[in-house]
C-alpha positions as CSV (number, residue, x, y, z in Angstrom):
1,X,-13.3,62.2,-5.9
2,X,-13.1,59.1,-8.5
3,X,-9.8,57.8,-6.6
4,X,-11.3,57.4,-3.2
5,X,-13.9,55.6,-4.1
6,X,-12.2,52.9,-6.1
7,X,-9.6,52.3,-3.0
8,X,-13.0,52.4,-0.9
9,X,-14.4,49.8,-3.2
10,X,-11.3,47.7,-3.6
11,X,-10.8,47.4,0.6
12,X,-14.9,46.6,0.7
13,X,-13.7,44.0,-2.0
14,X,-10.4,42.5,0.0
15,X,-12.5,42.9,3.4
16,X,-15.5,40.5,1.7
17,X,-12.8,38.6,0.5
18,X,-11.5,37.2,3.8
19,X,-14.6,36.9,5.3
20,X,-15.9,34.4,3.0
21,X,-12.1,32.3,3.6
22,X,-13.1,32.5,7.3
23,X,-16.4,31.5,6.7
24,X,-16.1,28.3,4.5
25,X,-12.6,27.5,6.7
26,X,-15.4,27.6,9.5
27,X,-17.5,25.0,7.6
28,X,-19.2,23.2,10.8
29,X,-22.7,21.7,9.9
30,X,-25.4,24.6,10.7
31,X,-26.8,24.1,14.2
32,X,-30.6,23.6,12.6
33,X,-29.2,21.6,9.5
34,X,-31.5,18.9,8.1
35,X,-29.9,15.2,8.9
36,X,-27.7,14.6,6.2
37,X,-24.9,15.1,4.2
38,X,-24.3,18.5,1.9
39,X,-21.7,18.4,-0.8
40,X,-19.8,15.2,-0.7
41,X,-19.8,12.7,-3.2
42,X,-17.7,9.1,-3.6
43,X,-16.4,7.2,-5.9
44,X,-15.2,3.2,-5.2
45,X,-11.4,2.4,-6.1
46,X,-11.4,-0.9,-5.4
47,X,-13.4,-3.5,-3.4
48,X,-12.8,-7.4,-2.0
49,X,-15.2,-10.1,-0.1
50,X,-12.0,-10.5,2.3
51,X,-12.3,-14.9,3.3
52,X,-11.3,-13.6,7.3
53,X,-14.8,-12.1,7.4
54,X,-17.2,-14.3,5.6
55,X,-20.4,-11.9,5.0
56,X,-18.4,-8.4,4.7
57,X,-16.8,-6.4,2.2
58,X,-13.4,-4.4,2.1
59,X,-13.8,-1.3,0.3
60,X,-11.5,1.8,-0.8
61,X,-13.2,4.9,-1.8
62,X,-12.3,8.4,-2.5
63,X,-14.2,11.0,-1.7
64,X,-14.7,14.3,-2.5
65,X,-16.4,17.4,-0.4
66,X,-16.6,20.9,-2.3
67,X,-15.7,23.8,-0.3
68,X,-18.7,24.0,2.4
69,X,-19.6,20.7,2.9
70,X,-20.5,18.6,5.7
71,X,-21.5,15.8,7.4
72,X,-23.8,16.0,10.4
73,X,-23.8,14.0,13.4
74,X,-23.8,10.4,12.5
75,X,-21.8,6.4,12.8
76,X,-21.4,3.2,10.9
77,X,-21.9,0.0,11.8
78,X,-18.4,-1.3,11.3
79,X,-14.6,-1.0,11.4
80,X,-13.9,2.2,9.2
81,X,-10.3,4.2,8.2
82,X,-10.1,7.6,7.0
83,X,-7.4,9.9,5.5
84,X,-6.8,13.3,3.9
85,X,-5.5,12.8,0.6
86,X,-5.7,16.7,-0.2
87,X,-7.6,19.4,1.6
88,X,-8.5,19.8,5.7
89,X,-10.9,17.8,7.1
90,X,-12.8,19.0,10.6
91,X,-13.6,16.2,12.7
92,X,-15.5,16.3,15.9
93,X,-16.0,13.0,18.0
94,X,-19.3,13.3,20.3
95,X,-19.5,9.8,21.1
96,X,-17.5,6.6,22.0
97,X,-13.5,5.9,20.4
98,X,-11.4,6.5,17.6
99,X,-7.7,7.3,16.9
100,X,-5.8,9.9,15.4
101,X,-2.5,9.4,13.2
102,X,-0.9,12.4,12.1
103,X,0.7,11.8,8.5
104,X,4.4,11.8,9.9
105,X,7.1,11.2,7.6
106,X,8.5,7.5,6.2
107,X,11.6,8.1,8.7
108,X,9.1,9.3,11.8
109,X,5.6,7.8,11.1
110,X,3.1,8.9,13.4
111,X,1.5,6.8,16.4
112,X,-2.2,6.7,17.0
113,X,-3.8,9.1,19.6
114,X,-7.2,8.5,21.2
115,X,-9.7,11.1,20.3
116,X,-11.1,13.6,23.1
117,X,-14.7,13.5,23.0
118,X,-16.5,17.1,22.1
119,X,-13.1,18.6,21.0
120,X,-12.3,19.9,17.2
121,X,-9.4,18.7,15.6
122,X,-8.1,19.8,11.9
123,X,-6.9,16.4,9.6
124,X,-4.8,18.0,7.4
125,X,-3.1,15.5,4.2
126,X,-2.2,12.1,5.2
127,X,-3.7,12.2,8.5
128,X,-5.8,9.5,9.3
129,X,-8.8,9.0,11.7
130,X,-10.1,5.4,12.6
131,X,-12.3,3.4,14.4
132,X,-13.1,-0.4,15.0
133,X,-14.8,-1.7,18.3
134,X,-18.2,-0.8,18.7
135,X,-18.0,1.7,16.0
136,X,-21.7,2.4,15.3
137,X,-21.5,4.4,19.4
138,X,-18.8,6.3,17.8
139,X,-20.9,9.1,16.6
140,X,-18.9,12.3,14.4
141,X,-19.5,14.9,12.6
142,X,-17.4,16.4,9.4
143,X,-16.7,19.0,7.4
144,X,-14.3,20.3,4.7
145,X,-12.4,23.0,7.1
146,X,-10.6,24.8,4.0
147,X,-11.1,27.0,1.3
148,X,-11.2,24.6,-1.0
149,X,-11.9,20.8,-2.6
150,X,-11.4,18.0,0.4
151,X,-10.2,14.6,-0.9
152,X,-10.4,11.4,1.5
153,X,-9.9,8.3,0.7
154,X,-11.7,6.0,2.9
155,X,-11.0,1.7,4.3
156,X,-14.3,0.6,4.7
157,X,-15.7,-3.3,6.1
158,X,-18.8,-3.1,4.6
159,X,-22.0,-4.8,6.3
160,X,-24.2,-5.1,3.1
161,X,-27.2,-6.0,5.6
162,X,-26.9,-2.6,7.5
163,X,-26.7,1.1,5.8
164,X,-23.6,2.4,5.6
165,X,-24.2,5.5,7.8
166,X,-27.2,6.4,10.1
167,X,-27.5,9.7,10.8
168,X,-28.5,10.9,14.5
169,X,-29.7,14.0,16.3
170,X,-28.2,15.3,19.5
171,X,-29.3,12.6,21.3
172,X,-28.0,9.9,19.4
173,X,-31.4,8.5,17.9
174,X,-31.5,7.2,14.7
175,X,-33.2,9.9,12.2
176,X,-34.6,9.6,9.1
């Protein structure tokens, strides 16, 4: 009788098991989530006051997003480039323009796609997402689509007389 029940306990187990990979692979911010961002956190790399654009500054940081984390809908004001260093990052443009570049190899580097609007796509390392004109109408959410740590490192032109990122409801109005 003993035997059964361990090989009943130990499928329960392995059954649990892949549920929770699905689950934090399907990491999309919570339909009723609070504005904001859950489980990311940055550190700078490096930073300039580039002369071309008197009154901005160039920025590299690297972030990290533990397994479950997100970003809900939001922009920034200015030009911004970011890659997958390690990880999967899901990435879903509901408003204006930005590219994709899928890593590619030195020999075959890839070329920049626009972005469908409304459609889910998976970054996985050394893809790159970026955006420039009118960035802060290009409104996207985030999250860490694996099982594990996400790390990005992110190019950022920095307006130090607007916030960084301004998060928005459905509608795209500004939220506190």
């Amino acid at each position: 009788m003993r035997r059964p029940a361990i090989v009943l306990t130990l499928v329960l187990g392995f059954v649990a098991l892949l549920g929770a990979t699905v689950l934090a692979q399907d990491g999309r911010p919570p339909a009723d989530a609070t504005p904001g961002a859950v489980g990311i956190t940055g550190v700078p790399l490096g930073a300039v006051d580039p002369a071309p654009a008197p009154g901005y500054r160039l920025q590299v940081v690297e972030l990290t997003w533990e397994p479950g984390a997100y970003a809900t809908r939001h922009f920034h004001p200015t030009a911004l480039i970011t890659c997958v260093e390690e990880g999967a990052l899901g990435f879903v443009l509901q408003h204006g323009a930005a590219t994709l570049t899928r890593g590619g190899t030195a020999d075959a580097p890839g070329e920049p796609e626009p972005l469908a609007v409304d459609t889910e796509v998976i970054l996985e390392p050394r893809d790159c997402v970026a955006f420039d004109e009118f960035a802060s109408h290009m409104e996207h959410t985030g999250w860490n689509a694996g099982d594990g740590p996400l790390i990005l490192w992110e190019a950022r032109l920095l307006d130090p007389e607007q916030p960084f990122t301004t998060y928005v409801n459905e509608m795209g109005t500004p939220v506190p």
